[in-house]
C-alpha positions in Angstrom: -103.9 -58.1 195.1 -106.8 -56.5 197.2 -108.3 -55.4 194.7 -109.3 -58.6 193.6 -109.9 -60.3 197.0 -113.8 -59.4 196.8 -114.0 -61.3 193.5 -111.9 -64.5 194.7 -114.1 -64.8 197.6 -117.9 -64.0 195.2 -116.4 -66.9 193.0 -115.0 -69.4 196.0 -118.8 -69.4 197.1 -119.6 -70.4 193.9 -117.7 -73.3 193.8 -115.9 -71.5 190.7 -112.1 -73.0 190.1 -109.8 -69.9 189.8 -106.3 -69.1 189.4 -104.9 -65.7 190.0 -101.6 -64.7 187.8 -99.1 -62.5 189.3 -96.4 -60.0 188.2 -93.0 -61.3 189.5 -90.8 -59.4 187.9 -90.6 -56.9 184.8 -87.2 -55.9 182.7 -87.5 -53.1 181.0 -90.3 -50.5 181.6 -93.6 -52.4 182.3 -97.1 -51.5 183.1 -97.7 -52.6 186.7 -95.2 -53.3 189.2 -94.3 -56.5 190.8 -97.4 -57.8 193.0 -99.9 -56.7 190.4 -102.6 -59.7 190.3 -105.0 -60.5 188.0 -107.6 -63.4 188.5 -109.5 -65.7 186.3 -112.4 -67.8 186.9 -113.0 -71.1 185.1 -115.6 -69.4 183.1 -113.0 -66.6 181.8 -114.6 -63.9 184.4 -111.7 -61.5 185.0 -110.1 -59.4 188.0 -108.1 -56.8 188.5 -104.9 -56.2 185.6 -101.1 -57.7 185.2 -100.3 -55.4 182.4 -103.0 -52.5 181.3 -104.6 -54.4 179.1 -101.8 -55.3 176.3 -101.2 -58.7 177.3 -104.2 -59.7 179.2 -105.8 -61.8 177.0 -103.1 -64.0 176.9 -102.9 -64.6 180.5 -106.4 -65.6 180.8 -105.5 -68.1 177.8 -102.7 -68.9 180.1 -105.1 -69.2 182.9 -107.6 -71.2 181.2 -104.8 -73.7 180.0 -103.7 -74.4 183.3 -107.2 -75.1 185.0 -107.8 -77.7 181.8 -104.6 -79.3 182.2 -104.9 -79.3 185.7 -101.0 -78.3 186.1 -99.4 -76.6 189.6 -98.6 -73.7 188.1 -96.3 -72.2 185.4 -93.6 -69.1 184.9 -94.5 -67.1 181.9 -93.0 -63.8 180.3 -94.6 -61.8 177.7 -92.3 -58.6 176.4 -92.0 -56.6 173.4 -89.1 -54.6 172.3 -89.4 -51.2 171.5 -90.0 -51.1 168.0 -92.1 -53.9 168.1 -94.1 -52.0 171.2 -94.1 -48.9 168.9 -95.7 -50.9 166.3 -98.9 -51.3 168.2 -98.9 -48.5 169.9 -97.2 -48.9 173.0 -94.7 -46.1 174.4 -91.7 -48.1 174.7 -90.7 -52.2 175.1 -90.7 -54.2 178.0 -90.7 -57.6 179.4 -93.2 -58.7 182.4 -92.8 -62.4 183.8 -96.1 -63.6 185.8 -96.6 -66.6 188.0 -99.6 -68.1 187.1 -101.4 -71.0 189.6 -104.5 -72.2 190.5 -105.8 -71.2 194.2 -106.9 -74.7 196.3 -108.9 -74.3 199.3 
């Protein structure tokens, strides 16, 4: 989460809406751990990583969904299993479930 802090706080003087998705839990192997954050401004600018780049994409989809539908929050999961992760390249399957909510000052 730090490493995102001096991003949050360049776009809060902005007056940029944001919302910052966070790993909650993995099953399986995953990329990051639980606590890895990733934030997303309301023009798509991104910080820091939830997965290494194979889902990130569609978190800030996610992200951008939320601030336009101007929901609390949501619980998501994205996985693959391990042939389907072999497929494109991956090492081996895994499922990540991110909370993903706006920050309000």
């Amino acid at each position: 989460m730090r490493e995102i802090l001096n991003d949050i706080d360049r776009w809060r003087e902005q007056n940029k809406r944001i919302v910052v998705a966070r790993v909650v839990d993995i099953e399986g192997s995953g990329p990051r751990d639980p606590g890895a954050a990733m934030a997303v401004n309301q023009d798509g600018e991104v910080s820091g990583s939830v997965s290494g780049g194979c889902v990130e994409g569609a978190v800030v989809a996610e992200a951008l969904d939320i601030l336009a539908s101007a929901s609390p929050g949501r619980l998501v999961k994205f996985g693959y299993s391990d042939d389907e992760a072999f497929a494109v390249g991956l090492t081996c399957g895994g499922t990540i479930h991110l909370f993903i909510q706006p920050l309000t000052w």
